[in-house]
C-alpha positions in Angstrom: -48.1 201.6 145.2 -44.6 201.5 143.6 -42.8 201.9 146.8 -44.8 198.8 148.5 -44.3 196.8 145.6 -40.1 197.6 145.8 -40.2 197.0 149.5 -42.2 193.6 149.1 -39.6 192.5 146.7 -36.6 193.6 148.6 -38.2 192.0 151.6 -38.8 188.6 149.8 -35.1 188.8 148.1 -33.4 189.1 151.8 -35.9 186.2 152.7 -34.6 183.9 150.6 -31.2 185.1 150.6 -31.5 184.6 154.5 -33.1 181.0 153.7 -30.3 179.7 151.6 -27.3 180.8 154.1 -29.2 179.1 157.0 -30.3 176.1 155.3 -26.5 175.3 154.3 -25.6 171.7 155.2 -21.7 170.7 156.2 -20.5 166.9 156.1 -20.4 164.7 158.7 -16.7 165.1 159.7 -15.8 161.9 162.1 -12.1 161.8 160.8 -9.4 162.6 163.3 -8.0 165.1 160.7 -11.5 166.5 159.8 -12.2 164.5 157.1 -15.7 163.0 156.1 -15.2 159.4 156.5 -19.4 158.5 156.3 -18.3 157.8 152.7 -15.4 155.1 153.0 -14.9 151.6 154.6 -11.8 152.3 157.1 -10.3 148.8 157.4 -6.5 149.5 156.3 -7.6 148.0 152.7 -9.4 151.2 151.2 -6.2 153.3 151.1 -8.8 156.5 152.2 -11.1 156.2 148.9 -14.2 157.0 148.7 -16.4 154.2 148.2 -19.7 156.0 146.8 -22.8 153.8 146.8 -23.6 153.8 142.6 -20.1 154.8 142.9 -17.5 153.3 139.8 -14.1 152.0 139.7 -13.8 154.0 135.9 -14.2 157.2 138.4 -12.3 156.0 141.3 -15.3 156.2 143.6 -15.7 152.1 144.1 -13.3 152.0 147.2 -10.0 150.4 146.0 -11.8 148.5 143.3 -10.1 148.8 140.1 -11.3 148.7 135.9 -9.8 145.2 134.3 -8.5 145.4 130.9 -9.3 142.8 128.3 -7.5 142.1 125.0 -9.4 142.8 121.4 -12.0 140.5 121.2 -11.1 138.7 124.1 -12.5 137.7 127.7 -9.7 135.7 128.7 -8.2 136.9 132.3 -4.6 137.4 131.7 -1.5 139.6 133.1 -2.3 142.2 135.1 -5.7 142.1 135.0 -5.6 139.0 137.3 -3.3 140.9 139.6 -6.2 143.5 140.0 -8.8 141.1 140.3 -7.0 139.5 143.0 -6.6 142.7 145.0 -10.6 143.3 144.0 -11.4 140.1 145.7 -9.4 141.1 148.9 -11.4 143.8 149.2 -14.4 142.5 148.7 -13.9 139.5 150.9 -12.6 142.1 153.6 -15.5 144.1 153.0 -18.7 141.6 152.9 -21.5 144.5 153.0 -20.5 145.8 149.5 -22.0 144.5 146.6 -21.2 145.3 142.9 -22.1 145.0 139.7 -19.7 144.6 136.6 -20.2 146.0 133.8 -18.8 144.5 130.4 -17.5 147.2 128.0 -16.3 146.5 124.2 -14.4 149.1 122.1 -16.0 150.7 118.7 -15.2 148.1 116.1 -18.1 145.5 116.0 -21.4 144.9 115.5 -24.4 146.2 118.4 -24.7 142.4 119.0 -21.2 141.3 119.0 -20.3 144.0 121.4 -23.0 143.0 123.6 -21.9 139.7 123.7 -18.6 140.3 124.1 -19.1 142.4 127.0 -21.1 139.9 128.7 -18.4 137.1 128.3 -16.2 139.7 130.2 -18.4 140.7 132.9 -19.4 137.2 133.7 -15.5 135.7 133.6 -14.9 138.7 135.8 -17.5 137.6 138.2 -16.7 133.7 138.0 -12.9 134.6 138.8 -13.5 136.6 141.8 -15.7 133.5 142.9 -13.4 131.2 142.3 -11.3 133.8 144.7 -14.2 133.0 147.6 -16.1 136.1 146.8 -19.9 134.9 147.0 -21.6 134.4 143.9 -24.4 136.4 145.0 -22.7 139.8 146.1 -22.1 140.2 142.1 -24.7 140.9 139.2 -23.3 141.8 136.0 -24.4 143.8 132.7 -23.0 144.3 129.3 -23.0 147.5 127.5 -21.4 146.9 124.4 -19.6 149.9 122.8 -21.9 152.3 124.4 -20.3 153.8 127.3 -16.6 154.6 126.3 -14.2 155.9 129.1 -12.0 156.7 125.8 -13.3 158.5 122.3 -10.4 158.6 120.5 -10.2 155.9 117.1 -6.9 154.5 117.4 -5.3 151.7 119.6 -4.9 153.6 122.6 -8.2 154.7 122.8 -9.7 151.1 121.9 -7.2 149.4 124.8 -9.4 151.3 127.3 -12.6 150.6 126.6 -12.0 147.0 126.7 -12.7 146.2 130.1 -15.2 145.4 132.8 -15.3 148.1 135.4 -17.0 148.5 139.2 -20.0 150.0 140.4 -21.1 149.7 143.9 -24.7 149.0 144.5 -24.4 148.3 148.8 -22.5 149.1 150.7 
């Protein structure tokens, strides 16, 4: 009785061991060097990134949509962070299957409530520039989360500078 038992189980582990190699799945590879392109919008303006459906631009999985940076306690779109959302609308308008939401993001210091407002000021002055930049209206929903979701945990300046923005996330594509 022993031995059948052994044997069953030896029988059942080569089974599944069998299973698991034969059931391995490979990516689509369509790319002249080999690459999986299922993933990315080829049009000269994604620079090869992945753009990931639920994909982020904190992660570098939106495509070549980049994080904005706002100054403390501010949703004004200055500097820089016009040059980006110019280049974001260039994509987007070259690109008019992808849809994305922004999400508004505060630092630490401040109230649940301020923060949330805050990050909604950003998120929709992000969304109303790149409309003003022809991007339709309706290819952007927005969201503020506060001080909740911090790219940077650190308590000092540096830290704070980075969590003040409104980043990417690709919901179509």
């Amino acid at each position: 009785m022993k031995f059948r038992s052994v044997l069953v189980l030896t029988l059942l582990a080569a089974s599944l061991t069998l299973t698991s190699c034969a059931s391995k799945k490979t990516k689509p590879t369509d790319g002249v060097d080999g690459t999986d392109t299922s993933s990315q919008i080829d049009n000269g303006n994604n620079s090869g990134v992945a753009l990931e459906l639920n994909g982020d631009s904190d992660s570098n999985r939106a495509g070549a949509l980049k994080t904005v940076y706002f100054g403390y306690s501010s949703s004004a779109i200055e500097g820089s962070t016009r040059d980006t959302l110019n280049a974001n609308a260039d994509f987007l308008k070259t690109n008019a299957s992808v849809r994305v939401q922004v999400e508004g993001h505060c630092d630490e210091r401040g109230s649940v409530q301020f923060n949330l407002a805050l990050g909604e000021r950003r998120a929709k002055a992000t969304r109303d520039y790149l409309v003003a930049q022809g991007v339709a209206s309706s290819r952007i929903s927005i969201i503020s989360l506060g001080k909740e979701k911090p790219v940077s945990f650190g308590h000092d300046e540096e830290s704070w500078s980075k969590n003040r923005r409104a980043n990417f996330v690709v919901t179509e594509k």
